[in-house]
N, C-alpha and C positions, 0 to 999 in steps of 0.2 A: 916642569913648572914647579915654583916652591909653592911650599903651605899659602902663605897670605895668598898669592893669585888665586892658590883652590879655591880659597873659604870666599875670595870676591866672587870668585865667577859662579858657585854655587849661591851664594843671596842674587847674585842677579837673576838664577834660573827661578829665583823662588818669588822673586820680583814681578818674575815672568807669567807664570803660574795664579800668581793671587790676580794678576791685570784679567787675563783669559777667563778666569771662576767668576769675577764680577762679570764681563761681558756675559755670559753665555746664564749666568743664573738668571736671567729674568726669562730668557727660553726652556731651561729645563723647567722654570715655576710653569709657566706656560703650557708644556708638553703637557705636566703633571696635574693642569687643573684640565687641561681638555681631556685627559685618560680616563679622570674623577667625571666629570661632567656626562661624558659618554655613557661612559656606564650607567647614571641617573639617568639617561636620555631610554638606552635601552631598555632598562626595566619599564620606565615610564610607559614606552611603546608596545612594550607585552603586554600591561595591562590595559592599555586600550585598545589593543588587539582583539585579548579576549572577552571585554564588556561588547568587542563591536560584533563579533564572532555570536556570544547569547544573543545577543538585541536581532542578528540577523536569523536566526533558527526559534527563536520565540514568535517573530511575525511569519516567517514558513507556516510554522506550525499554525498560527492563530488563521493562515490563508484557506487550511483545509479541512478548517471546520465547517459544519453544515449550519448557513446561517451569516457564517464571514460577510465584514465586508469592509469597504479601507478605513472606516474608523477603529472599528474593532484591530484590523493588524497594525495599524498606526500605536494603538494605544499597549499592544504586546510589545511593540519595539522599543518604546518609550519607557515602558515597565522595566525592561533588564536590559537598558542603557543604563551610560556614566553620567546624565542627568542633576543635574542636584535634585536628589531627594528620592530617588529612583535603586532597582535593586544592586545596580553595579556601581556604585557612587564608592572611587578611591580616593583617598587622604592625599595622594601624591597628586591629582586631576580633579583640585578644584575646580576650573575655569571647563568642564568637558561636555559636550552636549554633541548632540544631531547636527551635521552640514543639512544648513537651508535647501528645502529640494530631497531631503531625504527622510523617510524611506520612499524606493522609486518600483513600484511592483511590474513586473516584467512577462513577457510572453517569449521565452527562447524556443528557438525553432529546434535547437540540437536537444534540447530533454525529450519536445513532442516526437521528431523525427526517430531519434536512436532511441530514447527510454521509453517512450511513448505516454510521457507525464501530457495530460492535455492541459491548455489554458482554460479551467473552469475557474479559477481563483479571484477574486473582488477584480471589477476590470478588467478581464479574460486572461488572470495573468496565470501563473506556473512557476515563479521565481521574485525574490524579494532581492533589491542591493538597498544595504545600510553603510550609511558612513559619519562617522564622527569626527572631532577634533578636540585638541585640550593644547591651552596656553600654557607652558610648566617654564616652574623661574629655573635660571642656572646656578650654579654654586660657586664657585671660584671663578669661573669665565665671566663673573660682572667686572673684573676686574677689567676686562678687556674691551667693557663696551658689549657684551653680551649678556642680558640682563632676563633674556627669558627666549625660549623657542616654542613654535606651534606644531604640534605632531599632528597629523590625520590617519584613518585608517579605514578600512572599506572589507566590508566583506557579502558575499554572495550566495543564498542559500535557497536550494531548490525545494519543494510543496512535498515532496517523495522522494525515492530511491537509497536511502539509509539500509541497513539490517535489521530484519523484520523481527519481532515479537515473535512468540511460538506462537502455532496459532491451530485449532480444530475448526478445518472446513468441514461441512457437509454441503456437498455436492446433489441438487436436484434435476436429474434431466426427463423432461419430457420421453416416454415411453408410448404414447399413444399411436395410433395407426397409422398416424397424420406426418408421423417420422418417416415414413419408407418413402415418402415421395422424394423425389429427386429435385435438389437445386443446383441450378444449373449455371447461376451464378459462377463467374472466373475465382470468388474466392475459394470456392472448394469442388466445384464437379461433381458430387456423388449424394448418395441419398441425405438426406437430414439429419438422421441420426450416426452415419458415419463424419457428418463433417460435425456434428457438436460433440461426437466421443473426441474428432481431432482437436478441440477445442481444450477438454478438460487433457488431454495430453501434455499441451502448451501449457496448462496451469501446472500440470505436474514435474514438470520438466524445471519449473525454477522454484518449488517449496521447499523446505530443508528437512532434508531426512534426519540428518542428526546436524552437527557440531562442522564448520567449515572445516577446521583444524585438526579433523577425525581423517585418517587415510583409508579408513573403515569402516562401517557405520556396526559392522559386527554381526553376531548370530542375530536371525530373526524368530521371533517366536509369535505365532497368533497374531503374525503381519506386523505385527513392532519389533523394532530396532529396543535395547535396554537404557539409549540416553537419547532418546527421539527428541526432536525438536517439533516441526511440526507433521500432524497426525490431519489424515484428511477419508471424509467415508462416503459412497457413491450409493445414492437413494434414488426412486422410479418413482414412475407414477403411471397407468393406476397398480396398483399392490398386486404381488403376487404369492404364489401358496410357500410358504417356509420349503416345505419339502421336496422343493425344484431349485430354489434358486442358486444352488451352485450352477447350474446350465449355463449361467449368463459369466462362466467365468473358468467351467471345465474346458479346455478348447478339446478336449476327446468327445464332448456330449456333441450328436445331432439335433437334440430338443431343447425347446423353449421353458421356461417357465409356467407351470399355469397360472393364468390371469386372474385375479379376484377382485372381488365388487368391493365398492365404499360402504362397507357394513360398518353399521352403529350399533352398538359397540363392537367397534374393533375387536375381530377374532386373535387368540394366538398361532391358527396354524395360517396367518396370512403378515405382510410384512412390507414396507416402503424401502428396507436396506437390504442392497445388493452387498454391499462388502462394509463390514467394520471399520472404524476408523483404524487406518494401518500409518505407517511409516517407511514401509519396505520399499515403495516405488521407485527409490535408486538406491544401489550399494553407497553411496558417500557423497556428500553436497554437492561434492566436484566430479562428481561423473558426469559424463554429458549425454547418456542414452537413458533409459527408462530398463527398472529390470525385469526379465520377460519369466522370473519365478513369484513376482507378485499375482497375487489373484485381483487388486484391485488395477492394477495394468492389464492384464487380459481380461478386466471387466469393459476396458476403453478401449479395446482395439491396438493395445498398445504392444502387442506379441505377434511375430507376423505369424501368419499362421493361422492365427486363434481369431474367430468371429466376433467375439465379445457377446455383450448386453444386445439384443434385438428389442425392435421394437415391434409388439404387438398387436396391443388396443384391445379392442373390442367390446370396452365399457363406457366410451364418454369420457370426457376430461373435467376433474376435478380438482383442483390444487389443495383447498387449504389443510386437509386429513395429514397429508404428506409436509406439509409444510409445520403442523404441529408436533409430528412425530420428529421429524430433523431438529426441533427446537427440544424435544427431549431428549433427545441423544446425545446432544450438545451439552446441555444440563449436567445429564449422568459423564461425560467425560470430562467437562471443568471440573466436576469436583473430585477427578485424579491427578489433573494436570491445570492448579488451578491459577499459576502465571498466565496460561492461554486465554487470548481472545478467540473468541468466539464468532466464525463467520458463514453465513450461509448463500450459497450464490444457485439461485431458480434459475432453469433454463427451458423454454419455450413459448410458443405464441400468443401465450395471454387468455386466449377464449376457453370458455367451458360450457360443458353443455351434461352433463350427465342427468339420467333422470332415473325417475322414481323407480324404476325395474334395477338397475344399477346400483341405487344406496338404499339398500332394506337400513328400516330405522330410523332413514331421516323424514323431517316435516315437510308438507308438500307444501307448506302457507308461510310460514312465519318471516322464512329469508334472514333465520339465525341459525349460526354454523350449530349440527346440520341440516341444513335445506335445500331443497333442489331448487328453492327462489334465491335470489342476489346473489350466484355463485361467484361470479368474480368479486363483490365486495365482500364475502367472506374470506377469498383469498387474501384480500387487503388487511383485513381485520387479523388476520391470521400471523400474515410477515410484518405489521405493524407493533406484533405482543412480545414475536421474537426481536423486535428492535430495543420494545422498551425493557425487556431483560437483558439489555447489552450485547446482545450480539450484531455485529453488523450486517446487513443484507444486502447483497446485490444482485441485482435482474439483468439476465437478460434474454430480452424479448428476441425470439427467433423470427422472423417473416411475419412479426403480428401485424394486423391489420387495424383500421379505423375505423372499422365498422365490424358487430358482434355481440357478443355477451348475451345472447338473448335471453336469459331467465333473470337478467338485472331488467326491470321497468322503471322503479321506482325508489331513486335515481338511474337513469342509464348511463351506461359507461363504453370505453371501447377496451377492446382488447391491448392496446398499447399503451392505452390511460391506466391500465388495469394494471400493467408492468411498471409504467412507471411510479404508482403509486405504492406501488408493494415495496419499492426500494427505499431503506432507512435513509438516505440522505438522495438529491439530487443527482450526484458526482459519483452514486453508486448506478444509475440504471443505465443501462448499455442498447444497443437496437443495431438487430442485424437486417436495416433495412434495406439491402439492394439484396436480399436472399428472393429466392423463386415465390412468387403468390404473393410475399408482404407490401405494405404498402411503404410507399417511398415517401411519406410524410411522417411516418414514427419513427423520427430521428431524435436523437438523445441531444439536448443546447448543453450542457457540459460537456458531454463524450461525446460529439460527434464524428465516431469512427466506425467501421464496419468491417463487417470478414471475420467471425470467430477465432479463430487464430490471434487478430492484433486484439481483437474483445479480451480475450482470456488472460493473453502478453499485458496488458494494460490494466486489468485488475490485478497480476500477482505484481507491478509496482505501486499500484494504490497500497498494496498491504505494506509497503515497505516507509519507512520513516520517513521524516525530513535529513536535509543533508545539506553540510557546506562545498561549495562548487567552487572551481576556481572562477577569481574574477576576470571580467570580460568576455564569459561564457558569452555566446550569438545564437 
């Protein structure tokens, strides 16, 4: 080929080239503004993600307050939505608000069934779904006839089940004589006090000894771990003498503690705490058995072997003594560990009866704590002081009855009234009313669950947070 053919047939290639760049440039513009556009779409959509994601865990949250109800969680959601004028309100979602119909507060069966979250929440529910949308303009794709899209976004968040706060239990259990008796109830078969030690077992079994992400929870000294998370301490009732109560915890000892009366003032060589608040109860978050060198696990029966705490008696039952002192104990360990909430969970039947041979000290008239008059309203009075100091309380009634109380006349009350009044919120008082003796009308209309075991399983998710669920949860 000569020169002049090259030099034509190369302008025609180039002929060819510029024809090809015009067709196809208005598709790479094209490509280039949907690559642009997208990307504005996805950020856009994180951000409505995550206003949808607050607005759904702020009405969680507003559901399990004492007192809730759907205006209040309406008005949480709305709060930290993309709203105009509202706390998640972004520059880029102008146009973004609440889908009509939302928020839709919910009763799922799989949180009651497998977490054991119950539907006490505004409307019997357990779980909030929130859903938003936002109009957002396009950038280059107007070009195309694409002048704006609508994003939605939906999220789902359960009452509980989050990771919980560090937290100081004191653990009250019934000690009275009234415990040896046998319930004969399928949820547990054996005496009363064997099946509510199996109770605080299940509570122990899911507290956190230290840090999930600990392989170890490490040396223990004086029953703490050195970076404990939550700390929990096992208190009786009626008191017994200081200088026994390792018994309830030696598994080498044959004997009991001795018993001691409700003296006022309160002696030092008598005592409501069986074990300190410890930590040791499991070598590491993730263990899955209880450790059988804890003294507050062989306090619960929780070492085979080892008998544990017995129940004794032999004074009369009186709560609020015991219930004041677990509220000072609490005191003195917030202020070591003073991230901790503070929570106190009573366990047993509600009635009292003790009397004046029983409480040297107290008033036989007055029916102010201490008195041998309004015994059950001093117990109220009592878990109502530790409420309003912040710590949480929850009861629960073991086989209490609806009929009782006898040194309350004026008001009279019952022993399940008596339970359920001592508990700081509603959604805290529990009733193990299908237990041997109680009565099967002291059922708990928030918790209505029964069998210690699910009682105890069900309070250590109360202690736990709110939390985002996947949607379409059932």
């Amino acid at each position: 080929m000569n020169q002049g053919n090259r030099h034509s047939h190369n302008r025609g290639r180039r002929g060819q080239v510029l024809i090809f760049f015009t067709l196809w440039l208005p598709l790479l513009f094209g490509m280039s503004a949907l690559v642009v556009d997208f990307g504005f779409l996805y950020s856009y959509q994180s951000e409505l993600d995550a206003s949808t994601q607050a607005a759904a865990l702020a009405g969680a949250w507003a559901m399990s307050q004492t007192g809730a109800t759907v205006s209040s969680v309406n008005t949480a959601v709305q709060t930290y939505s993309s709203a105009s004028g509202k706390s998640n309100v972004y520059s880029n979602l102008p146009n973004a608000g609440l889908i009509s119909g939302y928020p839709r507060l919910k009763c799922l069966s799989t949180l009651t069934s497998v977490y054991g979250i119950q539907c006490y929440g505004p409307s019997s529910s357990n779980a909030i779904v929130v859903a938003q949308k936002a109009k957002v303009p396009m950038l280059f794709f107007q070009l195309f006839g694409g002048y704006s899209a609508t994003l939605t976004s939906t999220a789902t968040a359960a009452m509980k089940g989050a990771a919980p706060l560090p937290y100081n239990v004191a653990l009250i259990v019934d000690s009275t004589a009234s415990m040896t008796s046998t319930d004969s109830d399928s949820n547990c078969k054996n005496t009363r006090m064997s099946c509510a030690l199996s109770g605080v077992q299940q509570l122990l079994s899911g507290l956190a000894p230290c840090q999930p992400t600990s392989s170890s929870c490490g040396t223990v000294t004086n029953g703490n771990v050195a970076n404990s998370v939550d700390r929990a301490a096992l208190l009786t009732f009626p008191p017994v003498a200081t200088s026994g109560v390792s018994s309830d915890y030696d598994c080498s000892s044959s004997t009991n503690p001795t018993i001691e009366k409700y003296a006022t003032p309160f002696p030092s060589t008598s005592t409501y705490e069986i074990v300190n608040f410890s930590s040791d109860f499991r070598t590491s978050d993730t263990a899955t058995s209880l450790s059988a060198t804890s003294n507050l696990v062989k306090a619960v029966n929780g070492k085979s072997g080892c008998s544990g705490m017995a129940a004794v008696g032999g004074v009369g039952t009186y709560y609020p003594q015991a219930i004041y002192a677990a509220q000072a104990y609490l005191v003195a360990e917030q202020a070591s560990f003073p991230t901790a909430q503070n929570v106190m969970i009573i366990l047993g039947d509600g009635d009292m009866n003790a009397t004046s041979t029983n409480m040297p000290g107290a008033s036989t008239t007055s029916g102010k704590y201490p008195s041998t008059k309004q015994e059950c309203h001093q117990a109220i009075t009592a878990a109502q002081a530790a409420a309003t100091a912040g710590t949480k309380v929850y009861t629960v009634a073991y086989g209490a009855l609806t009929s009782g109380c006898s040194t309350d006349t004026s008001p009279t009350i019952s022993p399940c009234d008596t339970m359920r009044q001592m508990a700081s919120s509603p959604a805290y008082f529990f009733s193990d009313y299908t237990a041997t003796g109680g009565s099967s009308s002291c059922v708990s209309a928030s918790q209505p669950i029964t069998g210690l075991n699910q009682i105890f399983q069900t309070i250590l998710t109360d202690l736990r947070d709110v939390k985002l669920i996947p949607n379409g949860t059932t």
